[in-house]
Structure formats: structure tokens, C-alpha cells
DOROSE-571555 format. One record per residue (C-alpha): residue number from 0; x, y, z negated. Coordinates in steps of 0.2 Angstrom, whole numbers, plus 5000, padded with zeros to 4 digits. Example, Ala and Ser with C-alpha at 12.3 -4.5 7.8 and 13.67 -1.06 7.14 Angstrom:
SITE   guke   east   north     up
SITE      0   5062    4978   4961
SITE      1   5068    4995   4964
//
This chain:
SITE   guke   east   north     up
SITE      0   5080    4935   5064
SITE      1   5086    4951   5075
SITE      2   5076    4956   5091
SITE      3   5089    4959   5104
SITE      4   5087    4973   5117
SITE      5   5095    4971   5132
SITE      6   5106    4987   5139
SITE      7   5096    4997   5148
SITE      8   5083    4996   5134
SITE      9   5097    5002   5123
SITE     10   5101    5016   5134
SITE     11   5080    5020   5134
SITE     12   5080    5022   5114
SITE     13   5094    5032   5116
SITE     14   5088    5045   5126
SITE     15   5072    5046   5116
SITE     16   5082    5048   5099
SITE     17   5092    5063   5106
SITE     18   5079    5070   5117
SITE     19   5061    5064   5112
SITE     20   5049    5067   5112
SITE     21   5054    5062   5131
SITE     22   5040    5057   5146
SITE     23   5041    5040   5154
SITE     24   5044    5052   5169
SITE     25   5060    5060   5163
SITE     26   5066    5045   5157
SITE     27   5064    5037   5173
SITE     28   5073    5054   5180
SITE     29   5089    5051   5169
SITE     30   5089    5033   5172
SITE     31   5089    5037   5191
SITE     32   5076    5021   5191
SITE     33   5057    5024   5196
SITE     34   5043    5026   5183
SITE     35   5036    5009   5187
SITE     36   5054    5000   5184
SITE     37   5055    5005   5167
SITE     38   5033    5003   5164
SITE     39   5039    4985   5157
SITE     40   5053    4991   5145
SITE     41   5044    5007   5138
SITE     42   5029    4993   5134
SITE     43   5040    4981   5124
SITE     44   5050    4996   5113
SITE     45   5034    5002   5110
SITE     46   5023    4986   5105
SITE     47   5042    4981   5094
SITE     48   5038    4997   5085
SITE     49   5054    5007   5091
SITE     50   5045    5020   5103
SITE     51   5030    5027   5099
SITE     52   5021    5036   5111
SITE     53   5007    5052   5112
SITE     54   4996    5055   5126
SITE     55   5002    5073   5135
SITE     56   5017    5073   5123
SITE     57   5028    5056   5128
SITE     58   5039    5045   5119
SITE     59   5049    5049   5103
SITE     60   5060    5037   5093
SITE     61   5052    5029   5077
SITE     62   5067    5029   5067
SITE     63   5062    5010   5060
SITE     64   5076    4999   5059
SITE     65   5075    4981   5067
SITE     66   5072    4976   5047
SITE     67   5059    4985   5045
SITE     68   5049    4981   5061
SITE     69   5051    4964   5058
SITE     70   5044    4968   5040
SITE     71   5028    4975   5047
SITE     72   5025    4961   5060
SITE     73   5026    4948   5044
SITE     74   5015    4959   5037
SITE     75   5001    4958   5051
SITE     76   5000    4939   5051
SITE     77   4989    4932   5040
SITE     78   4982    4915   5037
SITE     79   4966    4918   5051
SITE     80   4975    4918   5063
SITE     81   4985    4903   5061
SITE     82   4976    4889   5050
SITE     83   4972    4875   5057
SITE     84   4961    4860   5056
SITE     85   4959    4854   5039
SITE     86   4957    4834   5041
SITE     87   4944    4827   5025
SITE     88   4939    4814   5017
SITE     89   4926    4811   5005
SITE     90   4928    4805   4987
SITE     91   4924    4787   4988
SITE     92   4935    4786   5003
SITE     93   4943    4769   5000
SITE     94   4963    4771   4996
SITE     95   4966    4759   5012
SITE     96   4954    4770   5024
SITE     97   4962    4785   5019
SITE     98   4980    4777   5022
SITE     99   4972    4774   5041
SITE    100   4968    4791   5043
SITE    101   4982    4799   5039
SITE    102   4992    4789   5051
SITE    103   4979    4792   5066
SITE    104   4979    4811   5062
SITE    105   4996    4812   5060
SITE    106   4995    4822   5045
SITE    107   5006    4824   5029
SITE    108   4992    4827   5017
SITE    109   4972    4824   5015
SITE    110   4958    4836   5007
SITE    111   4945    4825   4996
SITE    112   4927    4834   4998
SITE    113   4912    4834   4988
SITE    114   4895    4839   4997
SITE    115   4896    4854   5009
SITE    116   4916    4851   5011
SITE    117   4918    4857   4993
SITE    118   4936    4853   4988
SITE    119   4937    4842   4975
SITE    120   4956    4836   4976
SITE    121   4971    4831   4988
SITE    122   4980    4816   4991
SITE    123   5001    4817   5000
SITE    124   5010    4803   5007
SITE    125   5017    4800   4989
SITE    126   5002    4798   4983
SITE    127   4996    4785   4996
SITE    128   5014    4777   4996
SITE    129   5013    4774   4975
SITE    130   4995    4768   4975
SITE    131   5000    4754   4989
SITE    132   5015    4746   4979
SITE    133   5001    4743   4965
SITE    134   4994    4728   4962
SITE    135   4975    4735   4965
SITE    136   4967    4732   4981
SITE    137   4967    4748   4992
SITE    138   4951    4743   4998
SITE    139   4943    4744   4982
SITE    140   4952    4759   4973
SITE    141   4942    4774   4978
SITE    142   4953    4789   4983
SITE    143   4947    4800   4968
SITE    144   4957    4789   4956
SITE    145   4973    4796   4964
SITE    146   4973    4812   4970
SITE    147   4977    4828   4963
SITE    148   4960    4836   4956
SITE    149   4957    4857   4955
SITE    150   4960    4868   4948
SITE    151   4976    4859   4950
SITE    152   4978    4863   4969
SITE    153   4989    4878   4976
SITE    154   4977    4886   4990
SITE    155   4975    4901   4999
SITE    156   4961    4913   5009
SITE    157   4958    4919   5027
SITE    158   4964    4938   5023
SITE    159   4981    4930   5014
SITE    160   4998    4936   5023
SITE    161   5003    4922   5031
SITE    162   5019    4923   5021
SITE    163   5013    4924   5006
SITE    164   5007    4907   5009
SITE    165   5024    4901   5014
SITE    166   5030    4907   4997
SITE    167   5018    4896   4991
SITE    168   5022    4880   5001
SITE    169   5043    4885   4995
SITE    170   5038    4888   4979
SITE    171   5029    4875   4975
SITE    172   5037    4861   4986
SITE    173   5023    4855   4993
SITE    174   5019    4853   5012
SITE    175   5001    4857   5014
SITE    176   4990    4873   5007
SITE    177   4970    4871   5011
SITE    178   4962    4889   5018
SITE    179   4947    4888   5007
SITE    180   4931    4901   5004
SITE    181   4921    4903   4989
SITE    182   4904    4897   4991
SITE    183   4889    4909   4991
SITE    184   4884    4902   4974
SITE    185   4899    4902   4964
SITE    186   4901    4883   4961
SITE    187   4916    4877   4972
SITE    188   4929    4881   4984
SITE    189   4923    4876   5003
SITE    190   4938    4871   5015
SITE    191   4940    4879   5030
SITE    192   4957    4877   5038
SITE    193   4974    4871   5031
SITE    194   4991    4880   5032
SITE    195   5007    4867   5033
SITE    196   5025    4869   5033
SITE    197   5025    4865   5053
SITE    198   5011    4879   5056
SITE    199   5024    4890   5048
SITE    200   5036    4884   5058
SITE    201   5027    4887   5073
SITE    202   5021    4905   5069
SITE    203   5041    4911   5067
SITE    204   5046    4902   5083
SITE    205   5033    4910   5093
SITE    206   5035    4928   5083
SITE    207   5053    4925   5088
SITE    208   5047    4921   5107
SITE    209   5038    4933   5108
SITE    210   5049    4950   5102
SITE    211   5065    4943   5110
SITE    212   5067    4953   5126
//
């Protein structure tokens, strides 16, 4: 992904490379344009990470390369500030009511909890899918018997890059990664969020949104 300038911001970072550090002011002077004209563009270069800027001293050029900002902006978004809702069951959660909820949450995958939302295991679509061409009724099989029990499940925390947990969901094909936090006492993981391949779609659209110019 590239941010693209558009010409007059070209001409901007420019100026500031050869001249820099460079007032708004001066800038606006070379331009021919007023200070407030260019207010917006000075503010996208330097929230994108190509200008920075000193009080009493102006603009100069920060010599980082469309890679490398886009580098650092992965870097500042973490898994707080994107999880979403985890959606739970609890561990004698029939397979049938569980099959129910997944269709009326319109989610991909399930978290099986234990008292105070401790993660005990997590149930996919495969899951569901293989337990109901079996013979047993689904209203009898509790969903313990199926899912996927820890330490066996990939998670991740609330500090995590939020691209480290897209390595995860890549490398380890799955499409659902639940935010959990260690309780107080040691025994157990509580869950607190859920990080899915559509949340990291989402996050890289509106990255991409928001540094287009």
C-alpha cells in the first residue's frame, strides 16, 4: 500500500527538503497561496510522518520513506484498539444451541467459558459442520466434547501489535484469535475481545482511508 500526495503536497515536501527547516509562513510565500490554504496540507504531511514540525523553528523534512511510515503506523495499532466482541458459550452448551448461535451472531467461530468467562476451548464452523453429519443428537452432545480445548488455542493480548496477530491468524489458518487476560489468581485465561480475519480487514481499509490524501 502507498500513500499518494497530490501535487501541491509534492511541491510542499519539496521545499522543506531543500530549504527546511522552512515556516508555514514561507512556504505559503513561495507557493503564492495564503497560510490558511495550505493549514490542511501541512497537517496531513505531518500527522503521515513526512514533515515534522518545531515550535519557533518550522517545518523540516523527516527523510522517512513511504515504507517506513507505513511501517510505523502498523506499529502503533494494537489489538485494544481493534478487538471486538467476543460472542461465548458455556461448556454444557448443547451442540444444536450453539449451531443457533453462531447463525444469529453471524460469526465464524465460538469461545467455550468456564466460570468468570475463563476460556476453556473454541468451537469453528468445521467443528459444528462435522458434529452435525454424526449420528448423535445435537441436542444431547454438549459442546465440550468437540471443541478445541487450551492450551491448544492460538490467542493474543490487549498490548499485542495488531499485526502480530494477523501473522497469527496467516500462520496458523485460522479465522478467529480470542483477546484474552490472565486472571488475578493465575488459574486461567479470561476473554475479553476477539481479533478475526474481517477486523483485520477492516483496520487496513480504514488505515488505507484514512492516509490517502
Amino acid at each position: 500500500m502507498t500513500i499518494e500526495l497530490t501535487n501541491r503536497q509534492e511541491l510542499i515536501l519539496k521545499i522543506v527538503q531543500e530549504e527546511g527547516p522552512i515556516t508555514g509562513e514561507q512556504i505559503a510565500e513561495k507557493l503564492n497561496l495564503t497560510r490558511a490554504t495550505l493549514r490542511p496540507d501541512l497537517s496531513i504531511l505531518t500527522m503521515a510522518g513526512y514533515l515534522e514540525a518545531r515550535p519557533r523553528v518550522g517545518y523540516y523534512y523527516s527523510g522517512k520513506k513511504g515504507n517506513q511510515l507505513l511501517k510505523e503506523m502498523l506499529n502503533k495499532m494494537t489489538v485494544k484498539d481493534y478487538k471486538a466482541v467476543p460472542v461465548v458459550i458455556k461448556e454444557d452448551t448443547s451442540v444444536y444451541d450453539a449451531i443457533v448461535t453462531m447463525f444469529l451472531e453471524d460469526v465464524g467461530t465460538l469461545y467455550v467459558v468456564k466460570e468468570r468467562g475463563t476460556l476453556a476451548g473454541i468451537v469453528s464452523r468445521k467443528d459444528l459442520l462435522k458434529a452435525a453429519i454424526g449420528k448423535q443428537s445435537l441436542q444431547d452432545l454438549p459442546i465440550s466434547v468437540i471443541m478445541t480445548r487450551m492450551p491448544n488455542i492460538i490467542t493474543c493480548q490487549i498490548d499485542d501489535l495488531l499485526i502480530e496477530a494477523a501473522n497469527k491468524l496467516i500462520q496458523y489458518q485460522i479465522d478467529s484469535i480470542p483477546v484474552v487476560k490472565p486472571l488475578d489468581n493465575g488459574e486461567g485465561l479470561e476473554v475479553i475481545g476477539r481479533i478475526t480475519k474481517t477486523t483485520i480487514a477492516k483496520a487496513f481499509v480504514e488505515l488505507g482511508k484514512e492516509k490517502e490524501v
